[in-house]
C-alpha positions in Angstrom: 88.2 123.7 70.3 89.0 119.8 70.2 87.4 117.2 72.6 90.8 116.9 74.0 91.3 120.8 74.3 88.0 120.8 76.2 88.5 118.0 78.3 92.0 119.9 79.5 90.3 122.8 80.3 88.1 121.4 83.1 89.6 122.5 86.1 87.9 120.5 89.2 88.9 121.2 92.6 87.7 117.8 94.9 87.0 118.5 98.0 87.0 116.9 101.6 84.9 119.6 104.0 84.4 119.0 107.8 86.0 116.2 110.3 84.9 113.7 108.0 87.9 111.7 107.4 86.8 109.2 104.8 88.6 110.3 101.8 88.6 106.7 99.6 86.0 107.9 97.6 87.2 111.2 97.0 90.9 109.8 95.8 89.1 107.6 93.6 87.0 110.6 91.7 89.8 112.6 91.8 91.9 109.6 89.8 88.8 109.6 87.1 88.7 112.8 86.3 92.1 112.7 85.8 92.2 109.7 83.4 89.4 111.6 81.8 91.6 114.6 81.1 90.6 116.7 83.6 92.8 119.0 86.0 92.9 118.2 89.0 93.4 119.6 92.7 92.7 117.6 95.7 91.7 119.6 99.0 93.2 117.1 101.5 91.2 115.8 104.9 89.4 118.4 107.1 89.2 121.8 105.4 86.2 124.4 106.8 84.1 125.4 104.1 86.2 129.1 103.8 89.0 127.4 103.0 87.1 125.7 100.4 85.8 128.5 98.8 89.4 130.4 99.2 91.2 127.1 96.9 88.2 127.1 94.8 88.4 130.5 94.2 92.2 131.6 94.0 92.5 127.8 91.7 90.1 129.5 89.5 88.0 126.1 88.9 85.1 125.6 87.3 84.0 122.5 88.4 84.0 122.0 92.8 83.1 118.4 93.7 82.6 118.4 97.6 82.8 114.8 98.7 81.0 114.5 102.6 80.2 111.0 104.3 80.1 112.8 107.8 76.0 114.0 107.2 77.1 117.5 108.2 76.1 118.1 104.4 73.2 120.4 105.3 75.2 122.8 107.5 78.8 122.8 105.4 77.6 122.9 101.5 75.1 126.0 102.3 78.5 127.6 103.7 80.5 126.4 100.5 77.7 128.1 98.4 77.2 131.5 100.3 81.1 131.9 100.2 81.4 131.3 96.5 78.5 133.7 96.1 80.4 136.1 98.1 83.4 136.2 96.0 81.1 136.3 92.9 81.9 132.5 92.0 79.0 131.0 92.3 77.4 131.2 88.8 81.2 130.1 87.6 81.6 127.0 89.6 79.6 123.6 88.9 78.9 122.4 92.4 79.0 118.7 93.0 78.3 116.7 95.8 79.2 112.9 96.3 78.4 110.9 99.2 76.1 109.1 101.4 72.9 112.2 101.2 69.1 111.3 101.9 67.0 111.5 98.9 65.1 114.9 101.1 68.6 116.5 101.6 69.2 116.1 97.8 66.4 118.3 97.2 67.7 120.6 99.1 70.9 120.8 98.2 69.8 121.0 94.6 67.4 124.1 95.8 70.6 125.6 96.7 72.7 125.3 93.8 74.2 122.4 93.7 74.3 120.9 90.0 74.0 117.1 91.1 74.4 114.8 94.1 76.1 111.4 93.1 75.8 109.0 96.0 78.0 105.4 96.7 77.6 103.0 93.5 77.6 105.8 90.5 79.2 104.6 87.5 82.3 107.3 87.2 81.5 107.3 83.3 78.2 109.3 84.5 79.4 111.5 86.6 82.5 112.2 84.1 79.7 112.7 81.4 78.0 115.4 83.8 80.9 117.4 84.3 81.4 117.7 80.3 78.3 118.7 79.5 77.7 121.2 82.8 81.4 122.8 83.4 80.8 126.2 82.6 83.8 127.5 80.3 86.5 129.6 81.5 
């Protein structure tokens, strides 16, 4: 399979989770991963994490990036995760989270199964690179 071929086969669902209604950030990973070849699908504002897990699973992705600014982080992503586990996703799903997340909360997170936690001020070339070399295959 070519680079490009690859590239096009990253399916990434970007997510906004909660009442948190800052979505600049999310628009503007979404764009990237688009110029980067990716396939994109963007949640909208103020989904609950079940409707996350439903889009992430009936869009078959393999790479969900859950963008949260609200700090509700702690109580939405563990719901995210449990509901991909329930619909046997979770190992097939690289779990992302971008926003404003204490260096503790990371940790757990991470504990958790979430890949990576990219906060305010990432270079999108890194997170771009992450995704390439962590999306599982379909």
């Amino acid at each position: 399979m070519s680079a490009d071929q690859e590239q096009q086969s990253i399916r990434c669902l970007v997510a906004k989770v909660g009442l948190d209604g800052h979505d600049r950030g999310a628009h503007v990973i979404a764009r990237a991963f688009r110029d980067a070849g990716f396939e994109v699908i963007y949640s909208g504002l103020h989904n609950a994490p079940d409707e996350i897990v439903q889009a992430a699973v009936q869009e078959d992705v393999n790479v969900l990036g859950i963008s949260i600014l609200s700090g509700a982080h702690d109580t939405l992503v563990p719901k995210i995760v449990d509901g991909l586990k329930e619909y046997d996703a979770f190992d097939d799903t690289l779990i992302l989270v971008g926003g404003v997340v204490p260096d503790d909360d990371k940790a757990e997170l991470k504990e958790l199964g979430v890949a990576e936690v990219f906060g305010p001020g990432t270079p999108m070339e890194e997170t771009i690179e992450f995704v390439r070399e962590n999306a599982p295959e379909r």
